[in-house]
C-alpha positions as CSV (number, residue, x, y, z in Angstrom):
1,X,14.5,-9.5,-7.7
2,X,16.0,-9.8,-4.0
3,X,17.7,-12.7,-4.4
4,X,20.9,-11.3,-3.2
5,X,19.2,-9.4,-0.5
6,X,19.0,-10.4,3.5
7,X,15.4,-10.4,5.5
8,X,17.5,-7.4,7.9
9,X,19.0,-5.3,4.9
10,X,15.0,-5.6,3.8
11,X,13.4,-4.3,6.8
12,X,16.3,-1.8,7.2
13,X,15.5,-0.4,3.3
14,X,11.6,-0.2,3.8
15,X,12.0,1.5,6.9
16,X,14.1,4.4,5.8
17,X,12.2,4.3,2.6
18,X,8.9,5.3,4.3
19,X,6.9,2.1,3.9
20,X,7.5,0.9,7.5
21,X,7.9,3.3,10.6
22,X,9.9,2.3,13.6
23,X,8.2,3.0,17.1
24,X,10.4,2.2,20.4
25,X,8.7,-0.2,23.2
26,X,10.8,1.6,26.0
27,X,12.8,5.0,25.5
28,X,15.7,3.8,27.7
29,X,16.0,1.3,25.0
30,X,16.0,2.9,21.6
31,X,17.3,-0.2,19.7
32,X,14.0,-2.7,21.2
33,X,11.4,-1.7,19.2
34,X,8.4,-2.8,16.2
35,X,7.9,-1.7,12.9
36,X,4.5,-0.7,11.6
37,X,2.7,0.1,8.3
38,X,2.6,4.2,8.9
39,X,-0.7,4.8,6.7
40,X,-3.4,3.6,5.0
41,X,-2.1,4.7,1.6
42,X,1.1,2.8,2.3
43,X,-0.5,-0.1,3.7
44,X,-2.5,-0.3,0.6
45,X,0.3,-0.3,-1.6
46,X,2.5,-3.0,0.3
47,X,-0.5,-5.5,-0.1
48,X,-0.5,-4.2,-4.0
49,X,3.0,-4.2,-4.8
50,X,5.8,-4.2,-2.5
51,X,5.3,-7.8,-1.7
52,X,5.3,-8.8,-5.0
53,X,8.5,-7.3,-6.1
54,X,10.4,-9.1,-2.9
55,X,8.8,-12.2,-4.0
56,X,10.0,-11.6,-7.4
57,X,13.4,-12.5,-8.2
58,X,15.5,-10.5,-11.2
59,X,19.0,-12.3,-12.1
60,X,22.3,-10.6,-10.4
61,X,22.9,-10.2,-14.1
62,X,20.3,-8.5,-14.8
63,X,20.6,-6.2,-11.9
64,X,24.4,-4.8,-12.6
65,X,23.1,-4.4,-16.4
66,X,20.7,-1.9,-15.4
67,X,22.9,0.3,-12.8
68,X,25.2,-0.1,-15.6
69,X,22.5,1.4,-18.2
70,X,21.9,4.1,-15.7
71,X,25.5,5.0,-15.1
72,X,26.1,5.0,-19.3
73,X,22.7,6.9,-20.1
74,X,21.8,3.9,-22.1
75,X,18.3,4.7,-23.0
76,X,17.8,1.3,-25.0
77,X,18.0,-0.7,-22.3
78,X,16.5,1.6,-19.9
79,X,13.4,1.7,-22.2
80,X,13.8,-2.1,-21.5
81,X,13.5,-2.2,-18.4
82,X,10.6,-0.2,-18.2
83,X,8.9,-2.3,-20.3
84,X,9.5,-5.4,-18.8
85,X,9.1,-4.8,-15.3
86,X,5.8,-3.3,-15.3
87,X,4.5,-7.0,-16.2
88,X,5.7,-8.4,-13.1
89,X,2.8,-6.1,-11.9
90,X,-0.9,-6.5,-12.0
91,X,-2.6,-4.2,-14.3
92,X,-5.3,-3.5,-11.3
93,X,-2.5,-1.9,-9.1
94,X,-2.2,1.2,-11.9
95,X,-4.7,4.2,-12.0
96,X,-3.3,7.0,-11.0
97,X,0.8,8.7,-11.8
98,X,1.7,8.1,-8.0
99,X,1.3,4.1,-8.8
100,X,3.7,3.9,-11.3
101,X,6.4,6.7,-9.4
102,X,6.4,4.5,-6.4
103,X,6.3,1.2,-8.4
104,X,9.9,1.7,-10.4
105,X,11.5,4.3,-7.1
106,X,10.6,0.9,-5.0
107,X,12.5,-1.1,-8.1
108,X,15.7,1.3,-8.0
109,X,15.2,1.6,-4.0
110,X,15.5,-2.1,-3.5
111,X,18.2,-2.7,-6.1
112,X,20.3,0.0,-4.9
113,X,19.7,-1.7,-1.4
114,X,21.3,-5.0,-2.6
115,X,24.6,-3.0,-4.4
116,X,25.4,-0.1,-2.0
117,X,27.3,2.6,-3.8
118,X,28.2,5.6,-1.4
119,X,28.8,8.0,-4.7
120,X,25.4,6.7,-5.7
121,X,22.4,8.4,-4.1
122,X,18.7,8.2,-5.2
123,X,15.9,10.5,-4.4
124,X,11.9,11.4,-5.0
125,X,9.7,14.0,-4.8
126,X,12.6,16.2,-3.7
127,X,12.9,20.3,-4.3
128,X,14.7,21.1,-7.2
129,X,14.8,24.0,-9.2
130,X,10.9,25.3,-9.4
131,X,9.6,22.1,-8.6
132,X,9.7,18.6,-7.1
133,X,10.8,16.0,-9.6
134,X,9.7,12.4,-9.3
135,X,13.2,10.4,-9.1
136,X,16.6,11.4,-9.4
137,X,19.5,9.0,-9.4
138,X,22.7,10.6,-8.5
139,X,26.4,9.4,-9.7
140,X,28.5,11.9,-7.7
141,X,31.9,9.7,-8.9
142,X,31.6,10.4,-12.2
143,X,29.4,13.9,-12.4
144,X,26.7,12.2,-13.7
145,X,22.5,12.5,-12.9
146,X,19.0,11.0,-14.3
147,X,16.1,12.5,-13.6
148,X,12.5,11.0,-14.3
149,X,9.0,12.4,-14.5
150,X,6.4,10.5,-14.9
151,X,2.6,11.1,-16.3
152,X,-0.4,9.1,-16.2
153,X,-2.5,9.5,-19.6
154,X,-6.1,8.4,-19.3
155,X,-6.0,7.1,-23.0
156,X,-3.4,4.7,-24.7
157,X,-3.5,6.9,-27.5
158,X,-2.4,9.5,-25.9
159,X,0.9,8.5,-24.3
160,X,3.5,10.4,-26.8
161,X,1.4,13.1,-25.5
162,X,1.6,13.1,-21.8
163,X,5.3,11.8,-22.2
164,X,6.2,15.1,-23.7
165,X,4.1,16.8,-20.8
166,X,6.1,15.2,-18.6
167,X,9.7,15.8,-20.1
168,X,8.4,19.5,-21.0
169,X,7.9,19.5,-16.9
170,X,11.5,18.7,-16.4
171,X,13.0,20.9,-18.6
172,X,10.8,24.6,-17.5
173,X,10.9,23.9,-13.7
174,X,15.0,23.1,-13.9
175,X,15.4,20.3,-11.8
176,X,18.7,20.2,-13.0
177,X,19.8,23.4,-12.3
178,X,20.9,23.0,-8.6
179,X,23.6,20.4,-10.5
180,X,26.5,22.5,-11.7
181,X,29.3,20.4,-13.3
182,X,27.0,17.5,-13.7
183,X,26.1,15.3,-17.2
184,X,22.1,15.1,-17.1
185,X,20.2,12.8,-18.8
186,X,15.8,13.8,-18.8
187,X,13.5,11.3,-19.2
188,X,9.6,12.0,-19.5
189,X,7.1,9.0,-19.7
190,X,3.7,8.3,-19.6
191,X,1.0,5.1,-18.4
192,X,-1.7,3.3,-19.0
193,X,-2.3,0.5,-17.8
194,X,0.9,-1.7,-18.3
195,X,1.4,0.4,-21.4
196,X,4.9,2.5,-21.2
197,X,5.2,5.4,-23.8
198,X,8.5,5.9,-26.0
199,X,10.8,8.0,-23.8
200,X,11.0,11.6,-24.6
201,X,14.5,12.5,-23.4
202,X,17.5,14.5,-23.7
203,X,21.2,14.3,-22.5
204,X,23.9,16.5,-21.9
């Protein structure tokens, strides 16, 4: 997935991302410094996951396809994606909603990182509305947002469930409503395991 990203632009995306904190060896020197796991909650989720998606490698194809599906609203392919890039994971790393919201932010975090984009801007667990929603990815060129909320349903056969629990969280706490002028596309989906629920969605 990184193939067409340097060991510096790396460092420089987990940093601001949260995953690493920088501390300074000398305060007359702020640019001479280390970088450091910040907790133990992130420290166990770099030895779970965020090593195995820079080891992974996705095609440059592959990559514009998907910030293209993102830009269009094409749910097919976005469903896709889902789908597929859950199994580059192992199904130990999932039992909880928080796995799976830091597992596909760290996937959009690391691709936007390799094709910067200043009218694109991506966010999680930011205020909006009546609520925090789980990702946003912003298209200020063209007017255009997607906003994800994800659940974690503790039975298979309850994912079309918790998928509308989650898109039903979207829609009465308004995330979108702080977006005047903007196209919106809502996605809710639900987990378990490596299973990924239909999308329950709605554009305008």
């Amino acid at each position: 997935m990184l193939s067409s990203m340097t060991l510096d632009s790396m460092w420089n995306f987990l940093a601001h991302a949260g995953y690493l904190t920088f501390e300074m060896k000398d305060p007359t020197k702020p640019e001479v410094g280390y970088l450091s796991i910040p907790n133990q909650e992130i420290r166990l989720y770099w030895q779970r996951q965020i090593k195995q998606m820079v080891d992974s490698t996705i095609s440059p194809e592959y990559q514009h396809r998907l910030i293209t599906a993102l830009r269009e609203f094409d749910i097919s392919y976005l469903k896709t994606f889902f789908d597929e890039f859950i199994l580059l994971a192992s199904y130990r790393n999932f039992s909880r909603e928080r796995d799976y919201h830091l597992f596909y932010f760290s996937a959009f975090a690391i691709l936007f990182t390799c094709y910067p984009d200043d009218d694109r801007v991506l966010t999680s667990d930011r205020e909006s509305g009546k609520g925090h929603y789980d990702i946003m990815i912003q298209f200020r060129d063209i007017k255009r947002l997607v906003v994800f909320e994800f659940k974690w349903s503790p039975f298979k056969n309850e994912l079309a469930k918790y998928a509308a629990i989650s898109f039903k969280q979207i829609e009465d706490r308004k995330y979108v409503s702080d977006y005047k002028g903007y196209s919106a596309l809502r996605i809710g989906v639900a987990f378990n395991g490596k299973d990924v629920s239909d999308f329950v969605w709605s554009m305008e």
